[in-house]
N, C-alpha and C positions, 0 to 999 in steps of 0.2 A: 488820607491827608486831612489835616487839619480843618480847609475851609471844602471837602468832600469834594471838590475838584479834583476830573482823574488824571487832569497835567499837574496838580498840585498848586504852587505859588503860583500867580500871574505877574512880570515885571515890565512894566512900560517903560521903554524910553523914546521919546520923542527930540524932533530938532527941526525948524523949520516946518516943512510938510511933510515930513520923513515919520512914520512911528511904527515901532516895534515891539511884536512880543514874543516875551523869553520866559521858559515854563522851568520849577523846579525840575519836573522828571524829566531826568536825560539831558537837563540842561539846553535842552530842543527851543528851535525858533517857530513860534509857534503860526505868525503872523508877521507880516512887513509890505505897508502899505505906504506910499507916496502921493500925494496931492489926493488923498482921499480911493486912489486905484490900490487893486491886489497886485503887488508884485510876486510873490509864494500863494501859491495853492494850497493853506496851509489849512487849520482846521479849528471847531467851536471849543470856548472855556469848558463846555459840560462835555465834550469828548475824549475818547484816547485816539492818540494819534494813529493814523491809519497807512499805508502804504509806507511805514517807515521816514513821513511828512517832517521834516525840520531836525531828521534826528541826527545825532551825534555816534559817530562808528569807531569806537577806543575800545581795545587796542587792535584793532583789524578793520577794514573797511569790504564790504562784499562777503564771498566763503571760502569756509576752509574746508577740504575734502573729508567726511567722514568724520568732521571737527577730531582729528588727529595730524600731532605734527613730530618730526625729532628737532628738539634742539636741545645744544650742547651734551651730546650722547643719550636722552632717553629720551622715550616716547610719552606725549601727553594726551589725554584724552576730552574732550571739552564736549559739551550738553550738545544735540542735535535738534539746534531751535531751528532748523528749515528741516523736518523729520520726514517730509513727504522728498525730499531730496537728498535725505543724509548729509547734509553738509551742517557745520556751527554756520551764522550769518551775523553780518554788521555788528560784534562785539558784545562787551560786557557791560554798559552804561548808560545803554538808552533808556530802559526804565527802573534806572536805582534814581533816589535822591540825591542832588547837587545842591550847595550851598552858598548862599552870596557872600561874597566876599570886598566887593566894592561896590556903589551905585553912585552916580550920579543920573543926571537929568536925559544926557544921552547918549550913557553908558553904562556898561555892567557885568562885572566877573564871577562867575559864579566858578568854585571848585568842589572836588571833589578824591578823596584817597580809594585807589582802589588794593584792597587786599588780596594776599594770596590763598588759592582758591581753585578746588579741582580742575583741572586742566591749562591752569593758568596761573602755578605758582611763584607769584611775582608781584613784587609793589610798587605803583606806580602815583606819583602827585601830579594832580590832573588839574588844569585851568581850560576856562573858555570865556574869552571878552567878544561881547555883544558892542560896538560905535556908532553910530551915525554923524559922520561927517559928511563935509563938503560934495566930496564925491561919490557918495552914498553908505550902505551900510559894508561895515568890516569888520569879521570874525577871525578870531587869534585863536587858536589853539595850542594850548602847551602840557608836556610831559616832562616830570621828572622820575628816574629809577632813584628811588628811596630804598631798595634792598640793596643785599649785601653779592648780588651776584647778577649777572648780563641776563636782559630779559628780552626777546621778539617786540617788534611795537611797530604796529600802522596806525594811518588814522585818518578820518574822510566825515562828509557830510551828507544829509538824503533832503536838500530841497529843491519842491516843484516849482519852478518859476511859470508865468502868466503872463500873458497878454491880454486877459479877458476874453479871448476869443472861446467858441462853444469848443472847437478841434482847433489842435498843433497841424493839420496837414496843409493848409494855406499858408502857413508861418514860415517866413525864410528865415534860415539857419542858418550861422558861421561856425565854425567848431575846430579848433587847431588838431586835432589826432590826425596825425599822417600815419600810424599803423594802426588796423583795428583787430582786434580780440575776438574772434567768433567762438560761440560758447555751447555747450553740447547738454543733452537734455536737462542737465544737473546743474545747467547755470556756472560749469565749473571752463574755463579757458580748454577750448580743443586745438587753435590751433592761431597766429597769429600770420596776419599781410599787411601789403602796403592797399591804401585806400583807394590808389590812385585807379581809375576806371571803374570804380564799385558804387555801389548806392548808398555808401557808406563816407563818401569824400565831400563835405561839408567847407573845404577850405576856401570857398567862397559861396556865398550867398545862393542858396535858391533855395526852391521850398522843400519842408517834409515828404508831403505828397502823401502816399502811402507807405514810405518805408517804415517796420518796424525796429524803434531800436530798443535794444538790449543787452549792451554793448560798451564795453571797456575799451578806452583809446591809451594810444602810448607816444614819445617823441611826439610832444609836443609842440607846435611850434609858438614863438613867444617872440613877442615885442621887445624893443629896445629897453625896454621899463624892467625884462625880465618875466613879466607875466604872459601867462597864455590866456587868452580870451575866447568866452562864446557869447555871439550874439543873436540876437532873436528881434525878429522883426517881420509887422503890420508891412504886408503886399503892397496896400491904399497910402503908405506912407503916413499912418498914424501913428502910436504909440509902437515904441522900442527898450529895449533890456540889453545892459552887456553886465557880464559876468566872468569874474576874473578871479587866476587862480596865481599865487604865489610861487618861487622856484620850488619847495620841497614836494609840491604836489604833483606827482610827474605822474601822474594815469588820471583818468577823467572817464565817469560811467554819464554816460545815456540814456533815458527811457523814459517809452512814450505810455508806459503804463498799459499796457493792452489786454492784458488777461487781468487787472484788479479792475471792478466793476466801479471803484469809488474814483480810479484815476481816468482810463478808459479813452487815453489821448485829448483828454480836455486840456492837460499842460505836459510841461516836461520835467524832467528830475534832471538838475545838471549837479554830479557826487563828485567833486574832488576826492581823489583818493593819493597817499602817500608812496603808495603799492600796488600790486597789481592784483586782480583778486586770486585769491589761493597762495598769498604769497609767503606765508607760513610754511605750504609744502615748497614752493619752489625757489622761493629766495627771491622771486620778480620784485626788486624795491625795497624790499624788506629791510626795517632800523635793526639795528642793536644797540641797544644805550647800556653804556658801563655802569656801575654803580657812582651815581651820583650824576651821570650824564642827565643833556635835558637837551629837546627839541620843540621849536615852534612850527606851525604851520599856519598860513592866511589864505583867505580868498573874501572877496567882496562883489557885491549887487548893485548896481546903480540903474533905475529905473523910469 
């Protein structure tokens, strides 16, 4: 990169006590801080993002099995970037170059085209708007198929939220997934239930504890507004997070980071996903956008 920065460009936008930062690579959120606190667990200008920190999951969120899928009668074959589990994982654009396209003071679009390209022959026009309003920060996501024929398309996000705490296990959680997704050594969906009586039913408040999550929700449930919400919340009744997901994002990943030594349950990853993960093989949620179709996706952090 230009200024040898390994996120590339740095873009602030700020608004009140609200400020954010939004990296050329992957068009990743690099940072987002409020009255001066971390709200994302996110990572240093002289770093590469680590645990998949503020990244951008286009056009797939999570894995594909064997990074092979069929669609529209042949079989595709895509790189095996999780190779110790044979699966493709979170997409093709977290570390290519995105380009701005709009800025203001506090806000910011960055796009980017993606070409077609072994295992994924298909083009897509990609946007992502960075805001800071009223109600805190809000991320647009949008696709358009610029080729000449129907292409697969999910799309999700990987940020750590915070409450500054050293552990999530004291942290009361709220989390709408009334079905969760248990997942087999491959990370890959084995089998799905209802949450209700599991350690896994978050639909009111208590704490982490020790559960490990790892974990894809589905039927979400969702407020009057339309959105589904998780919340995260100080025991002591200090500092709190809610975290919200637009209707097209109907799955939502979990995790407390436990086997990467850089996450290690210090915060939590809450991944809006469009689909469910693998859903290339099995169609869980899975777009198809026509040629020339386009879809958005949102979700926002208020901290």
């Amino acid at each position: 990169m230009r200024n040898g920065l390994p996120s590339g460009e740095q873009i602030e936008i700020a608004a009140g006590d609200q400020q954010a930062v939004v990296v050329e690579v992957g068009a990743g959120l690099r940072s987002y801080t409020v009255g001066g606190r971390d709200v994302i667990d996110g990572y240093g200008a002289d770093e590469m993002a680590s645990a998949g920190r503020g990244q951008v999951l286009i056009p797939w969120p999570n894995r594909i099995e064997d990074g092979a899928y069929e669609f529209g009668g042949t079989w595709h074959h895509l790189p095996l970037s999780e190779p110790e589990a044979r699966n493709a994982i979170h997409g093709l654009v977290r570390w290519l170059a995105w380009s701005v396209a709009e800025r203001d003071g506090d806000r910011v679009v960055l796009e980017h085209t993606s070409h077609p390209q072994p295992g994924y022959p298909f083009s897509l026009a990609l946007g992502i708007e960075y805001a800071l309003t009223d109600e805190g920060l809000r991320v647009t996501s949008s696709a358009t198929n610029i080729g000449d024929r129907a292409c697969p398309y999910g799309s999700g996000q990987h940020p750590y939220v915070t409450l500054g705490a050293e552990s999530v296990d004291t942290l009361l959680l709220r989390a709408p997934g009334q079905i969760v997704l248990y997942a087999d050594d491959r990370g890959l969906p084995a089998r799905a239930e209802s949450v209700e009586g599991t350690e896994y039913d978050f639909r009111q408040p208590r704490a982490i504890g020790e559960t490990k999550l790892d974990n894809a929700f589905a039927d979400l449930e969702r407020d009057d507004d339309g959105r589904a919400r998780v919340e995260l919340r100080d025991p002591d009744g200090g500092s709190a997070l809610s975290f919200w997901l637009g209707e097209t994002y109907g799955y939502l990943q979990l995790f407390t980071g436990d086997p990467l030594p850089s996450v290690g349950r210090r915060s939590l990853a809450v991944e809006p996903m469009t689909c469910a993960p693998n859903a290339f093989r099995t169609g869980a949620g899975l777009l198809v956008l026509e040629p020339g179709e386009s879809t958005t996706a949102e979700w926002g952090l208020q901290g």
